[in-house]
C-alpha positions as CSV (number, residue, x, y, z in Angstrom):
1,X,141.9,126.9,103.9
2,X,145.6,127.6,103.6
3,X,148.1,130.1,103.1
4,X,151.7,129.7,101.4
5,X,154.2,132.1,101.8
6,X,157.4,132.3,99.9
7,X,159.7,134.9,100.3
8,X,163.3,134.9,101.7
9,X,163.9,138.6,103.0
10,X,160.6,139.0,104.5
11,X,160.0,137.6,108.2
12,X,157.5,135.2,107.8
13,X,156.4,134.5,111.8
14,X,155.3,138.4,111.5
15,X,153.0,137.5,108.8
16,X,151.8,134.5,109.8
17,X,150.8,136.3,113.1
18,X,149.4,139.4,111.7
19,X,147.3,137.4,109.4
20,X,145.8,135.2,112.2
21,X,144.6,138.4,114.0
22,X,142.7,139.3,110.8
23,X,141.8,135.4,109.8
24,X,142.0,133.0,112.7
25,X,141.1,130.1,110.8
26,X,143.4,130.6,108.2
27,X,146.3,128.0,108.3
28,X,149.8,129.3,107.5
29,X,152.1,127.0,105.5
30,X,155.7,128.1,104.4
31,X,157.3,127.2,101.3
32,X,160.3,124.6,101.7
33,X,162.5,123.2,98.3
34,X,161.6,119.6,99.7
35,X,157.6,120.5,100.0
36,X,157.8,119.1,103.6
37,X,156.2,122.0,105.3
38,X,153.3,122.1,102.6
39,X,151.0,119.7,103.4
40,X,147.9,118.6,101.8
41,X,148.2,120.9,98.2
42,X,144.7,120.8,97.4
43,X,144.0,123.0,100.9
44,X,146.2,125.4,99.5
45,X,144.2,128.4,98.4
46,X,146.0,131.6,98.3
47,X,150.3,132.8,97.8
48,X,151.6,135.4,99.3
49,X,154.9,135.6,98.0
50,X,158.3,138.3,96.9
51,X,160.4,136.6,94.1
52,X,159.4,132.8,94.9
53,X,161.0,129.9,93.6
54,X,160.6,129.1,90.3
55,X,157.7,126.5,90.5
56,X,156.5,127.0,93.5
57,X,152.6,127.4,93.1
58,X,152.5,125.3,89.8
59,X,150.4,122.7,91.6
60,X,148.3,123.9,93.9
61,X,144.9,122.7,92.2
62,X,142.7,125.0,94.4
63,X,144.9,128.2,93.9
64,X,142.7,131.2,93.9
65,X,144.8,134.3,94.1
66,X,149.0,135.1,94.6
67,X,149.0,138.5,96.5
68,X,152.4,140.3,96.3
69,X,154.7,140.9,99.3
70,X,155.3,144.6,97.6
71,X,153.7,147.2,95.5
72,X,155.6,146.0,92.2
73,X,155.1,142.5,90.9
74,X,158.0,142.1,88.8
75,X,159.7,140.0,90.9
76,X,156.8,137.4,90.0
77,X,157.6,137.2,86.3
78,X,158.8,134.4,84.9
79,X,158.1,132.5,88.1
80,X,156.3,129.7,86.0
81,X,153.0,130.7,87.7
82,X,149.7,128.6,87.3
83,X,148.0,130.4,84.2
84,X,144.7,132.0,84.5
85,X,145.3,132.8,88.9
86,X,145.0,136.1,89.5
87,X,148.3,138.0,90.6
88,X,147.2,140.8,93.2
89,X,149.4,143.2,93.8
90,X,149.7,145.1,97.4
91,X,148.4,148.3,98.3
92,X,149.3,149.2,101.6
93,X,149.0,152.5,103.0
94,X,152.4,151.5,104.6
95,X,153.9,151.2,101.7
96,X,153.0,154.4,100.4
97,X,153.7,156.6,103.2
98,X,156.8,154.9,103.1
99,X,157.6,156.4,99.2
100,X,155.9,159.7,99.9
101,X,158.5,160.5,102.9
102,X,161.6,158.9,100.9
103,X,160.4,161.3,97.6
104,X,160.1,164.1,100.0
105,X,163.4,163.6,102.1
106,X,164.9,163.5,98.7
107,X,163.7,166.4,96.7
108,X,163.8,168.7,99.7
109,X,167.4,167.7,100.3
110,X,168.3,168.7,96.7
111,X,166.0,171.5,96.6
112,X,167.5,173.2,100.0
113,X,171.4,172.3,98.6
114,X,171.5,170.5,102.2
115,X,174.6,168.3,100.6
116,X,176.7,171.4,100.0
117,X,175.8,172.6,103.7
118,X,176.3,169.3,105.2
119,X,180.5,169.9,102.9
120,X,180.3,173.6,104.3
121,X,179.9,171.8,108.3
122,X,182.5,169.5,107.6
123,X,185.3,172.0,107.0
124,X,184.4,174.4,109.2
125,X,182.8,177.2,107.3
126,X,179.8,178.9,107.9
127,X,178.1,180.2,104.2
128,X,174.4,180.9,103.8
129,X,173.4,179.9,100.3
130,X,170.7,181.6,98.2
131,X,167.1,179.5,98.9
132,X,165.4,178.8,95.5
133,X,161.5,179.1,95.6
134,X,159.9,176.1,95.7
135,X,156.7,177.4,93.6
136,X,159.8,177.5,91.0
137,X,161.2,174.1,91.4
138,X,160.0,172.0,88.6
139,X,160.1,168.2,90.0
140,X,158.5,165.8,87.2
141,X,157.5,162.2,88.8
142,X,158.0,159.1,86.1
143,X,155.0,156.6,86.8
144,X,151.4,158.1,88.5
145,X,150.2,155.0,90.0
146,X,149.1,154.6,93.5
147,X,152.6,155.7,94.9
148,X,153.2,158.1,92.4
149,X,150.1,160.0,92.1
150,X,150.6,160.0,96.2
151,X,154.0,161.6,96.4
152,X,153.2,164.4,93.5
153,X,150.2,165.2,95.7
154,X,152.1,165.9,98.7
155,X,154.9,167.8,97.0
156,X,152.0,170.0,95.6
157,X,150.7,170.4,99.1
158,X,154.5,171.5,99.7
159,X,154.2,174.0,96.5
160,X,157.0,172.3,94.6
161,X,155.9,172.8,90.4
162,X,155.1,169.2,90.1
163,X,154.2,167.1,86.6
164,X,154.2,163.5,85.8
165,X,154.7,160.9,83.1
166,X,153.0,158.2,82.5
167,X,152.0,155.1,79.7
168,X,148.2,156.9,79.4
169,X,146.5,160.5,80.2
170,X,146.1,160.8,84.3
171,X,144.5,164.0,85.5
172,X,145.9,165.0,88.8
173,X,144.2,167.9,90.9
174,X,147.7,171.0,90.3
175,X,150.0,168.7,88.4
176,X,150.8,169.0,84.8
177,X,150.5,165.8,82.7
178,X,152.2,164.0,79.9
179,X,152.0,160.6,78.8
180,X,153.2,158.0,75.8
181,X,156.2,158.7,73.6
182,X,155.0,161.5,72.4
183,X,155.1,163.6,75.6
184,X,158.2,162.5,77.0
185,X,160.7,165.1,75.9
186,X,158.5,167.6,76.9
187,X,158.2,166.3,80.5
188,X,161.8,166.1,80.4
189,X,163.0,169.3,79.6
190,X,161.0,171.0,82.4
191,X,162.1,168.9,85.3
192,X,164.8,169.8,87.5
193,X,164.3,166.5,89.9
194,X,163.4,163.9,88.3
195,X,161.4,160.5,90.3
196,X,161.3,157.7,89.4
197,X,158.8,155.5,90.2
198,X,157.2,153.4,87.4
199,X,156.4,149.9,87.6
200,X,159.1,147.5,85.8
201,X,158.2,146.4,82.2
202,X,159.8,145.4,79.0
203,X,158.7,148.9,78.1
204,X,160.1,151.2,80.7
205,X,163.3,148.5,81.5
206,X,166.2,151.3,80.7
207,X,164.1,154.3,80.3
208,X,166.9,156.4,82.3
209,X,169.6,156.0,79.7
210,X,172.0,158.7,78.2
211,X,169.0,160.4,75.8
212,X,166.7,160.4,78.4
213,X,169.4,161.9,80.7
214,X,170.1,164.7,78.2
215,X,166.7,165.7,77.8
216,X,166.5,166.8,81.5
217,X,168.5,170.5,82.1
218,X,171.5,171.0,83.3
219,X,172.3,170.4,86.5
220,X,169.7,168.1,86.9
221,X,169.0,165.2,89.8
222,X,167.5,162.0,89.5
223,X,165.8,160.1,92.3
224,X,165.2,156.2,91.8
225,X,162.9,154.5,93.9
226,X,161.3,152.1,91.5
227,X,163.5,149.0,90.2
228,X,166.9,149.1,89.7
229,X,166.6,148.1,85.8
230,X,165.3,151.3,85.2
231,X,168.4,152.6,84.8
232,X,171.6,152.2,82.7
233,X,174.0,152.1,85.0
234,X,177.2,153.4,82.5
235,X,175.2,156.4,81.0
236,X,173.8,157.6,85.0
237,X,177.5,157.6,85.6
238,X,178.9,159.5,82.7
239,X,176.0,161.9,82.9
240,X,177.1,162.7,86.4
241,X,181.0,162.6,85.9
242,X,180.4,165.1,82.7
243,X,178.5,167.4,84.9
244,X,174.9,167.5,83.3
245,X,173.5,165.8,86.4
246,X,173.9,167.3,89.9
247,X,173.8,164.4,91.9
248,X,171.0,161.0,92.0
249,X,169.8,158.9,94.7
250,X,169.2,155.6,94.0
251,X,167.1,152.7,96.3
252,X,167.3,150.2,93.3
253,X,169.9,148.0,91.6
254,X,170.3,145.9,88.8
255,X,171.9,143.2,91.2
256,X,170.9,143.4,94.8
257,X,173.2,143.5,97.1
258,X,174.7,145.8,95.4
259,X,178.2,143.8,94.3
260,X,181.2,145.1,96.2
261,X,183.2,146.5,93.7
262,X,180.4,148.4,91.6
263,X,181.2,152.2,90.6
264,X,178.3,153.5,92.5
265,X,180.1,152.6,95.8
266,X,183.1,155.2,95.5
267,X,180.8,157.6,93.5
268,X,180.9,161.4,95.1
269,X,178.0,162.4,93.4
270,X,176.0,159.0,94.1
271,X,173.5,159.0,97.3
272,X,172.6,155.4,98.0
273,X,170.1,153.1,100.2
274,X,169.7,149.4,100.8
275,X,166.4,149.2,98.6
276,X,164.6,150.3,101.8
277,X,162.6,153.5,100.6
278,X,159.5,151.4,101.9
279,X,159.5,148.4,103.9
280,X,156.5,146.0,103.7
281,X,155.4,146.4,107.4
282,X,153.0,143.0,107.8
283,X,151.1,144.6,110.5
284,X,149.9,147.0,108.0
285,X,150.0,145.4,104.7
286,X,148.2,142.2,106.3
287,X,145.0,144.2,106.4
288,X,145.0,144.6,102.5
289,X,145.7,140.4,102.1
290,X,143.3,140.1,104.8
291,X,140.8,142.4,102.8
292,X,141.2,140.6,99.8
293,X,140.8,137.0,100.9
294,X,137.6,138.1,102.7
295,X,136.3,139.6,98.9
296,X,137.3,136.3,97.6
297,X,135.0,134.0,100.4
298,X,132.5,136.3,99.3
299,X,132.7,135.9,95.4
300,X,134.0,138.8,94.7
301,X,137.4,139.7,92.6
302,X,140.6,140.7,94.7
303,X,142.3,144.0,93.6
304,X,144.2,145.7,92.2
305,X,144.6,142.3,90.2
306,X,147.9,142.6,87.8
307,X,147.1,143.0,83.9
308,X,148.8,140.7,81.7
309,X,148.8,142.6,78.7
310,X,150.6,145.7,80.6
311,X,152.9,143.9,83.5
312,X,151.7,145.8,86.7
């Protein structure tokens, strides 16, 4: 039984350690362009991949399940998979802690005006600002998945006013929901911080655009931590430049690395990170793979397997 990992940015000795201490007898093979670390394909019966070569598990005859390296799976599309292998994306409690502190740092450092105080340091003047009450802050999260419903828990447990968006009704224990197209504009026009973390679909590709941008209150900040497509990169900028938005923070890009002479660089109002909200930690997310292989042995499905129909 083998294992074929394809990935260029993760470190693939890590994994192939970390899954040994969970399966021994699981052999680790590594993707190559010329096949030559590959072996015998038929013993080839799981992928663990993050955006692999075009190709790359087309045939594999015995392929039973490609696990993610991250929580989204868009970077799996178009990938020419083998049709009718399940795609299993990761959750890793990792992963989600990893969100939850990014989406805290975040909306407590725009909540608490620490920008203006860190400007305030800088020139040498000492000015106390007026705290806003966080039972009053109105922070709406887009996407209440896994990491999603996670993060608005926590903020809750931190008495921010919290609410979230998503494709279909979620009940949440103290957070107000909307959902569909319907209850966008509503969800909209009460949040002050605005998350983003929805999975990446033909459906939610642009969603932060200048209407949606318009819809949110003056003065408004946006925090993207989900794919970079999500956003239209012109209409963030003239949102910000015209003084409707505050200020954003963005993990995510359209082309990563960012190129060298995008606008976002120079931007004042533009808070930026290397797409490294949350890291994939092996030692951690190995345990889920590990989890699911052993389901599979068994007979049983892996999970949370990707839906076709919706894209995550």
């Amino acid at each position: 039984m083998a294992i074929l990992f394809s990935s260029k940015g993760d470190d693939a000795e890590r994994w192939r350690n970390a899954l040994a201490a969970e399966i021994p007898d699981l052999n680790f093979r590594i993707w190559t362009p010329d096949g030559a670390t590959i072996g015998d394909p038929a013993a080839i019966e799981f992928g663990l991949a993050w955006g692999p070569k075009k190709g790359a598990f087309k045939d594999l005859p015995n392929l039973k399940a490609i696990f993610s390296l991250g929580a989204g799976v868009d970077h799996l599309i178009d990938r020419d998979l083998p049709p009718g292998v399940p795609v299993v994306r990761l959750v890793d409690p990792g992963l989600t802690r990893g969100i939850r502190e990014y989406v805290l740092y975040w909306t407590i450092h725009y909540h608490r005006r620490f920008a203006e105080y860190a400007d305030s340091s800088a020139a040498g003047k000492w000015q106390q600002l007026p705290q806003a009450d966080t039972r009053r802050r109105r922070v709406g999260i887009m996407g209440l998945g896994i990491l999603g419903a996670d993060a608005a828990a926590h903020l809750r447990a931190l008495e921010f006013d919290v609410a979230g968006w998503s494709r279909s009704a979620k009940t949440l224990d103290g957070v107000e929901s909307f959902h569909g197209a319907d209850g966008l504009a509503a969800f909209l026009a009460r949040t002050e911080i605005l998350v983003c973390l929805l999975p990446l679909t033909p459906e939610t590709a642009g969603i932060i655009n200048a209407d949606t941008l318009s819809q949110l209150p003056k003065g408004a900040f946006v925090i993207n931590a989900a794919r970079g497509p999500h956003v239209v990169d012109t209409d963030l900028i003239q949102a910000l430049d015209s003084g409707h938005l505050k200020a954003a923070t963005l993990d995510v890009f359209h082309t990563e690395p960012l190129p060298a002479d995008h606008p976002f660089w120079p931007h004042p109002k533009i808070n930026m990170t290397p797409h490294a909200a949350s890291l994939t930690t092996p030692e951690t997310a190995a345990l889920a793979v590990a989890d699911n292989i052993r389901r599979i042995r068994a007979g049983d499905a892996p999970a949370p397997i990707v839906d076709p129909d919706t894209g995550y």
